[in-house]
C-alpha positions, 0 to 999 in steps of 0.5 A: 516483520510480519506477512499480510495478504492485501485484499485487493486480489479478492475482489469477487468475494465479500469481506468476511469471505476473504478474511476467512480465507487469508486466515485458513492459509495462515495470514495473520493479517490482511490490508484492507482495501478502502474501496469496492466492494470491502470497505468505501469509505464514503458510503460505510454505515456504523453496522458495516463498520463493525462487521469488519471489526468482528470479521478480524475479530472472530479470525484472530486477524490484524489490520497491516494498512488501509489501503486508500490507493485504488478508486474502483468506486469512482470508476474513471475511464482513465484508470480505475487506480490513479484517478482521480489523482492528486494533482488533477489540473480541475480542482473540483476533480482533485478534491475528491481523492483529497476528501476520499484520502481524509475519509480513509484516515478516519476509517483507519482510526475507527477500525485500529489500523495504524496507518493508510496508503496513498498515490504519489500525487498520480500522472503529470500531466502533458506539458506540465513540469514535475518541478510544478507538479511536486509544488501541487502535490505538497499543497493537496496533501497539507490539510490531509496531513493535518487530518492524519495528524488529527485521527493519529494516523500515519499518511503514507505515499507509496511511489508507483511506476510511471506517476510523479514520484517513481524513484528513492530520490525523488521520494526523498525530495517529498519527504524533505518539503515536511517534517511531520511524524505522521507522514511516511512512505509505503515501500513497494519493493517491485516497483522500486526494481521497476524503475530500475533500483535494488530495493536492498540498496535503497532501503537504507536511503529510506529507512527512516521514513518506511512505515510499511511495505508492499511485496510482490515479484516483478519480471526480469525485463521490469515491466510493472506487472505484479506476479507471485513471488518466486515467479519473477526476477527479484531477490526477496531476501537481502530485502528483507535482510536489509530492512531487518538490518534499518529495524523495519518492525512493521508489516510486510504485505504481498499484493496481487491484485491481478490474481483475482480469477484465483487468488486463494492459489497466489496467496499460498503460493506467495506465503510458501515462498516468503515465509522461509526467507523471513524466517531465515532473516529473522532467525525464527527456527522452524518456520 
């Protein structure tokens, strides 16, 4: 396993900008956001497209995920994150976190990353059954599946408080309705203590299925509020322990999304926290 900071956190600078200074704290690798203003898909000429390249490039920096949750860009009055969502009840609308999602896929591929996430289908609606909604989500994300398949990238869900799939169980249950390699789960170990899981016991519900994972503290009362680690109530490492134990390999990635009045500060902070229990974990002398 290995630490990566999100840009998400970093939305008052430039991409290179923040690249540059994820690096001089020591970050290794970064998860890019597919949105304003470090890379909207729909809008990237070939030029920007290679100025990202050469801004990881030139840092020794890798890509742990694209991150093609967030939809600044479409600036929707409900909620700039989950809208449009996946299960919108006007198709037209659903289409564009359909062909958004697609053009995150390619970017993906374009710049080497192995893989992008995505809601959990979004918010259901009032009066709307989950059992129809879930029905709903699996047909939006079919021909977006077929794409990743295309691109070789990996599609991963990444459950969220309050949307359709919250819980392991019902993450599972998705799960179930495919059986391709390139769909997966992004696992975000504060919103699993959010909705009232130990994520070190539900690891190994979802082990096969996690292809990445989300870090960030959460409060002890499990109100969905992303805080620095070590700020908050959760246990990092029997999480960390946990997935070591299922043979996680992947990146681990801490988003602070809300620290962007100082996200320099949460990024250090969180890597002075993380880095000694990872390295503990993995038996990694002196880090």
């Amino acid at each position: 396993m290995e630490l990566a900071f999100s840009t998400n956190a970093y939305l008052n600078f430039s991409f290179d900008e923040t690249v540059g200074r994820l690096a001089a704290i020591g970050y290794t690798g970064v998860e890019i956001m597919a949105d304003v203003p470090h890379a909207w898909p729909a809008y990237m000429l070939p030029a920007q497209k290679a100025a990202l390249r050469e801004s990881l490039d030139s840092r020794g920096v890798k890509i742990s995920n694209i991150n093609a949750f967030m939809m600044h860009a479409v600036d929707d009055p409900r909620q700039k994150y989950w809208h449009p969502s996946w299960i919108e009840p006007d198709r037209n609308y659903r289409l564009i976190r359909v062909n958004h999602t697609k053009k995150a896929l390619t970017l993906a591929r374009e710049l080497g990353a192995a893989c992008i996430t995505t809601e959990p289908g979004g918010p259901v609606e009032p009066g709307v059954s989950w059992a129809a909604a879930l029905d709903l989500f699996v047909e939006e994300i079919k021909p977006v599946l077929e794409h990743a398949e295309r691109e070789k990238v990996q599609l991963l869900v990444e459950p969220e408080p309050g949307l359709l799939i919250e819980t392991a169980e019902q993450a599972l249950e998705f799960m179930g309705r495919f059986s391709s390699p390139w769909l997966g789960l992004n696992f975000d170990i504060g919103h699993s203590y959010c909705v009232g899981e130990d994520p070190a016991r539900v690891v190994p519900m979802l082990a096969k299925h996690i292809r990445h994972v989300h870090l960030e503290d959460i409060a002890a009362t499990r109100v969905h509020q992303h805080m620095v680690p070590g700020t908050g109530a959760i246990e990092f490492e029997p999480v960390l322990r946990s997935l070591d134990t299922a043979g996680y390999r992947g990146w681990v990635t801490i988003e602070l999304y809300p620290y962007i009045d100082n996200p320099d500060d949460a990024a250090r902070r969180a890597r002075e926290v993380i880095l000694p229990l990872l390295g503990r974990v993995l038996g990694r002398a002196g880090t």
